[in-house]
PQR file with spaces between the fields and no chain letter, atoms N, CA, C, O and H, PARSE charges and radii, in Angstrom:
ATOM       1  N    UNK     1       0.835   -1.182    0.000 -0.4000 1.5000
ATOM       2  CA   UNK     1       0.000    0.000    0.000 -0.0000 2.0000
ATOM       3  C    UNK     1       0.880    1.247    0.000  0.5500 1.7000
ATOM       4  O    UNK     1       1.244    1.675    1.095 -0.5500 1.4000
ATOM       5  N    UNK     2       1.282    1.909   -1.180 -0.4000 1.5000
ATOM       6  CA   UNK     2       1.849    2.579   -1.097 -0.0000 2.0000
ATOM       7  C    UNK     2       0.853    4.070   -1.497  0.5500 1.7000
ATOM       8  O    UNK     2      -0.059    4.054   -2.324 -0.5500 1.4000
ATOM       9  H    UNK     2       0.987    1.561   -2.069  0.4000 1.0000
ATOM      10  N    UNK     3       1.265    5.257   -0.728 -0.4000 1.5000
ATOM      11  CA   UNK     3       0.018    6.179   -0.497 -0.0000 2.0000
ATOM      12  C    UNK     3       0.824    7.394   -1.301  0.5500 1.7000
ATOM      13  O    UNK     3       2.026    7.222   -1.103 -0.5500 1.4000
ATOM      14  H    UNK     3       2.005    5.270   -0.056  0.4000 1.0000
ATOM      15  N    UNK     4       0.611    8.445   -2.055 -0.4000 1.5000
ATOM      16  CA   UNK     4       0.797    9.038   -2.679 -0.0000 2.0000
ATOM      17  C    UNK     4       0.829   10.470   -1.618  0.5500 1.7000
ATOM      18  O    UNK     4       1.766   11.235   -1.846 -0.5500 1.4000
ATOM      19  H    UNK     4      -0.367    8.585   -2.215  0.4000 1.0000
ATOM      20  N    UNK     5       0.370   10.660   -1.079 -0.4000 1.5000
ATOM      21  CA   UNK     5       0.421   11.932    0.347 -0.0000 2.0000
ATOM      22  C    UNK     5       1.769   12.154    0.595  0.5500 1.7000
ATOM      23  O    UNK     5       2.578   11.288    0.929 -0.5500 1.4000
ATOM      24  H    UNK     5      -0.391   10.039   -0.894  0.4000 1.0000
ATOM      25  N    UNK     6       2.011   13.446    0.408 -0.4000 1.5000
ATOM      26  CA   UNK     6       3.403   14.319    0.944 -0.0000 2.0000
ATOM      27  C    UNK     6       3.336   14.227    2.807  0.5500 1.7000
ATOM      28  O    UNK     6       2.227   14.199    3.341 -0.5500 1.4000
ATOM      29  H    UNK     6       1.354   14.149    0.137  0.4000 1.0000
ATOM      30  N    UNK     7       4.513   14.191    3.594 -0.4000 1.5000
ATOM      31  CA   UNK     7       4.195   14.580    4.834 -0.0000 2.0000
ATOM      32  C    UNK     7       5.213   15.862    4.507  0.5500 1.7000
ATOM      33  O    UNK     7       5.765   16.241    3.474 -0.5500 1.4000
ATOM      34  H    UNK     7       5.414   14.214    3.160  0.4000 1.0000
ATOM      35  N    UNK     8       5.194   16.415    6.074 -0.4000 1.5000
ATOM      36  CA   UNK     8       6.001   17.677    6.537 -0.0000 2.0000
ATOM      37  C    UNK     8       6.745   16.395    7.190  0.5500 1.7000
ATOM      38  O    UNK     8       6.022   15.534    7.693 -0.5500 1.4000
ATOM      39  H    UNK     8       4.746   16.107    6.913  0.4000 1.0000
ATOM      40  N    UNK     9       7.948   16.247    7.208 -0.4000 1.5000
ATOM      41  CA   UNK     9       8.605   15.160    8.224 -0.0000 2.0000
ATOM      42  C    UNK     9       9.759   16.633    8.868  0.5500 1.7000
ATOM      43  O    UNK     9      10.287   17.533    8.215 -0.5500 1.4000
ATOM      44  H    UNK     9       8.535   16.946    6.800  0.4000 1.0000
ATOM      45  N    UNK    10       9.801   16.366   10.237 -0.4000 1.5000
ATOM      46  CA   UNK    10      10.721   17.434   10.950 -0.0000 2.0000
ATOM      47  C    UNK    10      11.278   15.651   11.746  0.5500 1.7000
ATOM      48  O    UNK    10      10.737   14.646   12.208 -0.5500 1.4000
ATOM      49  H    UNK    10       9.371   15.635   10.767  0.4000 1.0000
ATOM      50  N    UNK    11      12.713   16.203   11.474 -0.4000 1.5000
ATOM      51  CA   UNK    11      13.386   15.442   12.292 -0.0000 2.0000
ATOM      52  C    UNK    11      14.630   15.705   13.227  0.5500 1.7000
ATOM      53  O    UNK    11      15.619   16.011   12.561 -0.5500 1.4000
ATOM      54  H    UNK    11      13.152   17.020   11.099  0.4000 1.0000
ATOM      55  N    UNK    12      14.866   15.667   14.676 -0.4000 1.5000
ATOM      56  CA   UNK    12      15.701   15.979   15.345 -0.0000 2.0000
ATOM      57  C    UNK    12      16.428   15.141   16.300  0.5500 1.7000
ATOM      58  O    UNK    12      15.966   14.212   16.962 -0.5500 1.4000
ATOM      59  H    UNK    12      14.062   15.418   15.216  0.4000 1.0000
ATOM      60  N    UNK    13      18.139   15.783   16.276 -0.4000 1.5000
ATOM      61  CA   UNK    13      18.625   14.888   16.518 -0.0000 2.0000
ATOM      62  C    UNK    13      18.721   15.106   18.077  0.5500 1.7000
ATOM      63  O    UNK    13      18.486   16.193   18.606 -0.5500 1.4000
ATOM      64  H    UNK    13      18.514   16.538   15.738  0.4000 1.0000
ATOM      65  N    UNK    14      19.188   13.668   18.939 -0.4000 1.5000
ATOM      66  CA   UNK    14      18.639   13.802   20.377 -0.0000 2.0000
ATOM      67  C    UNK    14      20.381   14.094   20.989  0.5500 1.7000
ATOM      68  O    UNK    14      20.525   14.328   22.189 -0.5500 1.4000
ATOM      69  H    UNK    14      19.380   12.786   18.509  0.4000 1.0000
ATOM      70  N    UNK    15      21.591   14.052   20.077 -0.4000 1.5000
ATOM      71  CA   UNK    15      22.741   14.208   20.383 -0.0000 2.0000
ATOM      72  C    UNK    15      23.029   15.296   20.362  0.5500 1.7000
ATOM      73  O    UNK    15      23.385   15.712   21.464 -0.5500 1.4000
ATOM      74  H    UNK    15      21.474   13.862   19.102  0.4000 1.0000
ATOM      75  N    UNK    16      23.053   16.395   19.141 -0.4000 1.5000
ATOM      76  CA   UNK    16      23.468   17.475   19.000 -0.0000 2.0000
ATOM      77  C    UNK    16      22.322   18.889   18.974  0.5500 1.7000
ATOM      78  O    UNK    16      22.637   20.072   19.104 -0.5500 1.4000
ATOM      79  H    UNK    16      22.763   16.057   18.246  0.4000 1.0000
ATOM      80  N    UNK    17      20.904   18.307   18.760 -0.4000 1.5000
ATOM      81  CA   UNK    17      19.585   18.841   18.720 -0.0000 2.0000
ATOM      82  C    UNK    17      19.787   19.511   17.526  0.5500 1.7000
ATOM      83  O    UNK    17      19.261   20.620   17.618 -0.5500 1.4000
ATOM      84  H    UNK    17      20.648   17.346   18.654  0.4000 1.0000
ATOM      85  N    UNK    18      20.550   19.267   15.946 -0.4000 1.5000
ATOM      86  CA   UNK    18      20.478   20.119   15.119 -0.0000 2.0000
ATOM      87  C    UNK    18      19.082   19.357   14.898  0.5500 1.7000
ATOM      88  O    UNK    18      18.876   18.198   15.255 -0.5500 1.4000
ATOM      89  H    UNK    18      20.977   18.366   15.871  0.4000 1.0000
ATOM      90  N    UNK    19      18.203   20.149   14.283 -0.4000 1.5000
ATOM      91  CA   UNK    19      16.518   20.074   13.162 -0.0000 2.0000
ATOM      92  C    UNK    19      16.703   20.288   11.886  0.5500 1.7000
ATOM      93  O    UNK    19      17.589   21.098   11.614 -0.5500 1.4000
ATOM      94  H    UNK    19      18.371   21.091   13.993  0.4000 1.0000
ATOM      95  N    UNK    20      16.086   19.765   10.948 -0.4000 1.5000
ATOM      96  CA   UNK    20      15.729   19.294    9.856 -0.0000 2.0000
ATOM      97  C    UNK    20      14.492   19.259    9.492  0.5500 1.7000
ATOM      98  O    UNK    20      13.896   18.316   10.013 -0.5500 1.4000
ATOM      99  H    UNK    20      15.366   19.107   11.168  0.4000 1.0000
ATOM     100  N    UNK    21      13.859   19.904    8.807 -0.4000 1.5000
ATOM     101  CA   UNK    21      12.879   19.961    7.957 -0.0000 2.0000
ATOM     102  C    UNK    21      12.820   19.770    6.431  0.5500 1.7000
ATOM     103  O    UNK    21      13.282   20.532    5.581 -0.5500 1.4000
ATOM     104  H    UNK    21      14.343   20.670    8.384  0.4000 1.0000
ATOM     105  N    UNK    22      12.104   18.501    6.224 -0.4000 1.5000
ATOM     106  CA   UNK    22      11.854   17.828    5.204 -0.0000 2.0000
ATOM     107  C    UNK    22      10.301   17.498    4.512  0.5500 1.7000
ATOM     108  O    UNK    22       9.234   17.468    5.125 -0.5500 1.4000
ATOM     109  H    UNK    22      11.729   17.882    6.914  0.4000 1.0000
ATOM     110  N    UNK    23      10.420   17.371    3.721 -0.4000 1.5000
ATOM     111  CA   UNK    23       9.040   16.321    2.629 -0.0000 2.0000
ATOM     112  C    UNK    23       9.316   14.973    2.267  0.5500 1.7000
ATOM     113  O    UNK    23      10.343   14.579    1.714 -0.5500 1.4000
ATOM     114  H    UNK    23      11.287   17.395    3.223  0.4000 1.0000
ATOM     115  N    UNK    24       8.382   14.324    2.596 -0.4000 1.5000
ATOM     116  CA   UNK    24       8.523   12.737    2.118 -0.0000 2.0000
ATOM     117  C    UNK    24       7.398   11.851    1.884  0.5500 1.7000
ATOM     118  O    UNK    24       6.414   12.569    1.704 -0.5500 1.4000
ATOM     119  H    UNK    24       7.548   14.644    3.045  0.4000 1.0000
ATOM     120  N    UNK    25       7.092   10.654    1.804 -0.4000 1.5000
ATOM     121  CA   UNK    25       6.211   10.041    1.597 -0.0000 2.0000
ATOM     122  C    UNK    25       6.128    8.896    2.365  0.5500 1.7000
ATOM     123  O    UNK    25       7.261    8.735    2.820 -0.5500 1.4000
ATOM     124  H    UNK    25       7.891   10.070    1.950  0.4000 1.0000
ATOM     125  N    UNK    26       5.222    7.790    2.857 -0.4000 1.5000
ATOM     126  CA   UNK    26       5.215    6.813    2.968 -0.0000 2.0000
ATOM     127  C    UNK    26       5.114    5.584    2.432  0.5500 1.7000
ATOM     128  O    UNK    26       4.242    4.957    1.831 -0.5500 1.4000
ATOM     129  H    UNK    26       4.302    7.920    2.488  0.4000 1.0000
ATOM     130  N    UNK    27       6.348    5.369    2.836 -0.4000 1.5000
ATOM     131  CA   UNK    27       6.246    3.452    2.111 -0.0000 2.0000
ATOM     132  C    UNK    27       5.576    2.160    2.573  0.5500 1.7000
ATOM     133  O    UNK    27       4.713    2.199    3.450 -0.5500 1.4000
ATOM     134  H    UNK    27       7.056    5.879    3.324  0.4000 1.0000
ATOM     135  N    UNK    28       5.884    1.231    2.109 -0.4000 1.5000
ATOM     136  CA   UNK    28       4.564    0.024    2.213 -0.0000 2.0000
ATOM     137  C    UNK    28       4.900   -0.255    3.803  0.5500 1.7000
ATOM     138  O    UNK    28       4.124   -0.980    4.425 -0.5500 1.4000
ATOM     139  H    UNK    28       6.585    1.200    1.396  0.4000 1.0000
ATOM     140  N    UNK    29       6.152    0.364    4.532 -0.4000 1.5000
ATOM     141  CA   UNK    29       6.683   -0.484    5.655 -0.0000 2.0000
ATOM     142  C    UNK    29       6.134    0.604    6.659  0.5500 1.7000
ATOM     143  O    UNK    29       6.423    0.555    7.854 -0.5500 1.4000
ATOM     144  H    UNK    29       6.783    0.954    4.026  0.4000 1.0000
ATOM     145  N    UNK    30       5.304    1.620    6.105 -0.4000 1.5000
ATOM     146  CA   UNK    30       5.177    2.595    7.182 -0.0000 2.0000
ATOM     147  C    UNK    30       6.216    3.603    7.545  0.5500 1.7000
ATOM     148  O    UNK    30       6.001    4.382    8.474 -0.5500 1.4000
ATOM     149  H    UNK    30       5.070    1.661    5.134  0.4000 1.0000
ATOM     150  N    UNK    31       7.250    3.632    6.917 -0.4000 1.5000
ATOM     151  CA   UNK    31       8.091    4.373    6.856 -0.0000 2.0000
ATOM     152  C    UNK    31       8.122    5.682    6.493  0.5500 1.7000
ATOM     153  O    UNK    31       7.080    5.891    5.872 -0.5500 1.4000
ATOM     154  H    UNK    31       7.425    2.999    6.163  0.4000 1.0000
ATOM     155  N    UNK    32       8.870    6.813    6.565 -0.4000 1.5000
ATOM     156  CA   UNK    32       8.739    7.899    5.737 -0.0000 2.0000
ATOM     157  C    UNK    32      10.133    8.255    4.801  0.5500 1.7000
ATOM     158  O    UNK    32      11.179    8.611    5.343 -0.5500 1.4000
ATOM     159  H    UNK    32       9.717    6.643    7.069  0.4000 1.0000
ATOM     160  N    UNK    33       9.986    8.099    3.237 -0.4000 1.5000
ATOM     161  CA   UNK    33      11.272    8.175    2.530 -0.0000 2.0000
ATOM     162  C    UNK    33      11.594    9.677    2.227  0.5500 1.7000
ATOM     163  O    UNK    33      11.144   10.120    1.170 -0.5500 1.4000
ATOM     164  H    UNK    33       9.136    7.810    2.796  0.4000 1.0000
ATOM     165  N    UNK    34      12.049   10.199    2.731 -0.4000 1.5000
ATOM     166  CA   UNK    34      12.903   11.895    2.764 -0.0000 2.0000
ATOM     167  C    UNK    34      14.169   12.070    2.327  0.5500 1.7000
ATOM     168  O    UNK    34      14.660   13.184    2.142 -0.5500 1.4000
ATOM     169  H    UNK    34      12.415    9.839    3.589  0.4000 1.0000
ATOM     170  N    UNK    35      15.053   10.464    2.046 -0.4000 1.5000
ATOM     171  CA   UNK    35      16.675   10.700    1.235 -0.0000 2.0000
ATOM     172  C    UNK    35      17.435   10.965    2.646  0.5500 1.7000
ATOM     173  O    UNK    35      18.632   10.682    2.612 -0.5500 1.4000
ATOM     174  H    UNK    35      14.654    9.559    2.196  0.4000 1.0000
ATOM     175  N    UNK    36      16.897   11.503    3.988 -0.4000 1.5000
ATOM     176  CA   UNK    36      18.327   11.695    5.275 -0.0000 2.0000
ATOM     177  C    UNK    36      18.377   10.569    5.313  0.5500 1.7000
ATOM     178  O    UNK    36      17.506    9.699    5.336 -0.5500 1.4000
ATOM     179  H    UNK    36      15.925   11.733    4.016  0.4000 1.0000
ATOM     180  N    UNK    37      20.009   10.540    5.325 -0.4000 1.5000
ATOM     181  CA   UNK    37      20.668    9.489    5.844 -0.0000 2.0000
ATOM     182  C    UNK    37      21.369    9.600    7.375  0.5500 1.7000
ATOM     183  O    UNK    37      21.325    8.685    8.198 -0.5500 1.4000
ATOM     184  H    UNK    37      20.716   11.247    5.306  0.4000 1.0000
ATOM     185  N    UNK    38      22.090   11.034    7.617 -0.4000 1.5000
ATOM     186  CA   UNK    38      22.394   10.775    9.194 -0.0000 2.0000
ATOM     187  C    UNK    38      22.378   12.322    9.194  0.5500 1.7000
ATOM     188  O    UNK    38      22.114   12.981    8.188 -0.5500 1.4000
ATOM     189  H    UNK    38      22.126   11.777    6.949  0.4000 1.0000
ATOM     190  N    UNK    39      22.822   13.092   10.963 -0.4000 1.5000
ATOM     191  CA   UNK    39      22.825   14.349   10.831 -0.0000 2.0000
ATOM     192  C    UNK    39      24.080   14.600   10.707  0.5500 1.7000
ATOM     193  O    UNK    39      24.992   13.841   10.381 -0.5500 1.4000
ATOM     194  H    UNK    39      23.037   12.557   11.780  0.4000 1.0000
ATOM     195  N    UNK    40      24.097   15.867   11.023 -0.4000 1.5000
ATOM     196  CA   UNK    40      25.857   16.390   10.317 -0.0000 2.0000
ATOM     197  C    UNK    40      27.074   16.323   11.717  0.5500 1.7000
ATOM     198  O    UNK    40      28.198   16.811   11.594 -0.5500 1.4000
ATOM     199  H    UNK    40      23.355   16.484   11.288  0.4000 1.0000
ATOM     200  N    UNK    41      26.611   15.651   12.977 -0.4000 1.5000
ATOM     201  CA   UNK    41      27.249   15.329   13.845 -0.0000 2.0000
ATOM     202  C    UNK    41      27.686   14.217   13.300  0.5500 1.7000
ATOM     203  O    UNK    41      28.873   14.391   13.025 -0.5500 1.4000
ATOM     204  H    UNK    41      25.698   15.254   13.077  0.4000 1.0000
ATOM     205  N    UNK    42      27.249   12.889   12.923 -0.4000 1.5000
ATOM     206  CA   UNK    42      27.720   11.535   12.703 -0.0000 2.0000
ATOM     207  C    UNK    42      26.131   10.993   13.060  0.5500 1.7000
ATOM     208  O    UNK    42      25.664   10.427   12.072 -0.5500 1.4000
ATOM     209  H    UNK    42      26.285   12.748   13.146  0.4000 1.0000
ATOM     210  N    UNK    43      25.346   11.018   14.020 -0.4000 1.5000
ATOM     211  CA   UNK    43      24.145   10.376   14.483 -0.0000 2.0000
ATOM     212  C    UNK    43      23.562    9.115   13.284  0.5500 1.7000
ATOM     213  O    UNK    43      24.413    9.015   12.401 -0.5500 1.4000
ATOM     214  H    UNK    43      25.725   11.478   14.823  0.4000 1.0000
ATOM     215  N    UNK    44      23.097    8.744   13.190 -0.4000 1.5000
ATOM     216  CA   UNK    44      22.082    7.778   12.550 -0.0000 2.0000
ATOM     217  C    UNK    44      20.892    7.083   13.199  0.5500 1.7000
ATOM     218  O    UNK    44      19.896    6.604   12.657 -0.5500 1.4000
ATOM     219  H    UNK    44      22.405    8.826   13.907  0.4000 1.0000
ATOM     220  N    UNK    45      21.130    7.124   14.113 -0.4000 1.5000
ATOM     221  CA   UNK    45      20.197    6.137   15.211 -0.0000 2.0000
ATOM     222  C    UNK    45      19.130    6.605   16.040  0.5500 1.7000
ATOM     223  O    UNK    45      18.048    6.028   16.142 -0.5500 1.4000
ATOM     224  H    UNK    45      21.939    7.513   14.554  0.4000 1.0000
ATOM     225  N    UNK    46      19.540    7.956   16.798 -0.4000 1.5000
ATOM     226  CA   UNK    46      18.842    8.269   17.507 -0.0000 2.0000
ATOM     227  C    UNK    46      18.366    9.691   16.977  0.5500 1.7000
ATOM     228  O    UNK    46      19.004   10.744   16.961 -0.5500 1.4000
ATOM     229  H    UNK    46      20.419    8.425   16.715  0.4000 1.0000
ATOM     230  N    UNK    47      17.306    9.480   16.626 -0.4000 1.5000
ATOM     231  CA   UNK    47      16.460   10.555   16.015 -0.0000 2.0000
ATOM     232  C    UNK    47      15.061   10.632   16.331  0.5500 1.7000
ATOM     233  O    UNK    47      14.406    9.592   16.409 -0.5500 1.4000
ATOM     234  H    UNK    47      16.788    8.625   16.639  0.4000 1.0000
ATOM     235  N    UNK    48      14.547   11.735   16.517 -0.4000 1.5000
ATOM     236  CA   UNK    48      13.407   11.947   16.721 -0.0000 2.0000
ATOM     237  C    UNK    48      12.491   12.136   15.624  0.5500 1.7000
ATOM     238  O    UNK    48      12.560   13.235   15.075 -0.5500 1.4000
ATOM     239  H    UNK    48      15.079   12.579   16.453  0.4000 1.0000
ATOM     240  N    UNK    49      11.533   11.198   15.123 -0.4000 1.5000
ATOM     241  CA   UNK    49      10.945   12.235   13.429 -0.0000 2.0000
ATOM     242  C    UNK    49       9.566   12.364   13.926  0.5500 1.7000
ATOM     243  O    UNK    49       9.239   11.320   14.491 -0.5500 1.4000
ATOM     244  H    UNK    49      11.477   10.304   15.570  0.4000 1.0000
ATOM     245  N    UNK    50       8.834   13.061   13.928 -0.4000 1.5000
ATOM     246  CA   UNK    50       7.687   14.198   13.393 -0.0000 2.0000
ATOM     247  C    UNK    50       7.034   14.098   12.008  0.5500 1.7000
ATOM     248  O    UNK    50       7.656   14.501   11.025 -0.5500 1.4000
ATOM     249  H    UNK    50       9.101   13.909   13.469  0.4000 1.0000
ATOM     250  N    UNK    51       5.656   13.514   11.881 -0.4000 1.5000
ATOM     251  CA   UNK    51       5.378   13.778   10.577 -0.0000 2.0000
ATOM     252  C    UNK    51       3.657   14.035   10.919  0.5500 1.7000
ATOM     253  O    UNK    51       2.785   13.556   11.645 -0.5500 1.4000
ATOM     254  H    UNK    51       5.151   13.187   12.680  0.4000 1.0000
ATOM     255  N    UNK    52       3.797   15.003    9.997 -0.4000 1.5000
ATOM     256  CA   UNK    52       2.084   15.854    9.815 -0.0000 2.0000
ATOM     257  C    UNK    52       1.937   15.927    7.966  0.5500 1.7000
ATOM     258  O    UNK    52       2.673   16.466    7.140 -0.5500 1.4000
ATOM     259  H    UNK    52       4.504   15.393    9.408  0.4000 1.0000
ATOM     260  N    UNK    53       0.695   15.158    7.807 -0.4000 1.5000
ATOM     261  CA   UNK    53       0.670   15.343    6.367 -0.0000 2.0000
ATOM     262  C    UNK    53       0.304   17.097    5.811  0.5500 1.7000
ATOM     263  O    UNK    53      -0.227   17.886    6.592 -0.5500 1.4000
ATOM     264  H    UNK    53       0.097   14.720    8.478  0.4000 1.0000
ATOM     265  N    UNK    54       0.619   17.430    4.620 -0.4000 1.5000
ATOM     266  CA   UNK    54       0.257   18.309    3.868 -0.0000 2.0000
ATOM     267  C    UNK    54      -0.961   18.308    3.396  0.5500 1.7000
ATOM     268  O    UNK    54      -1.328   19.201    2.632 -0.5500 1.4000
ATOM     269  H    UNK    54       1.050   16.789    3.985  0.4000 1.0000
């Protein structure tokens, strides 16, 4: 079930607290695909994401 709906995805990191504001979508896994891969500390893991559709 893949859904065609934009979110607002805000994501923050819980190490350095830089934020990120993004657009993305959801995938079949419930996921949201936005392309971040980590923040600009090194982080990958511990992130906070936020999503409110458009």
């Amino acid at each position: 079930m893949i859904t065609n709906k934009r979110y607002r995805i805000v994501i923050r990191c819980s190490q350095c607290g830089e934020k990120y504001i993004l657009r993305g979508r959801q995938n079949e896994q419930g996921e949201y695909e936005t392309g971040f891969k980590r923040c600009v500390c090194g982080n990958e893991a511990h992130l906070h994401v936020d999503a409110t559709p458009e």
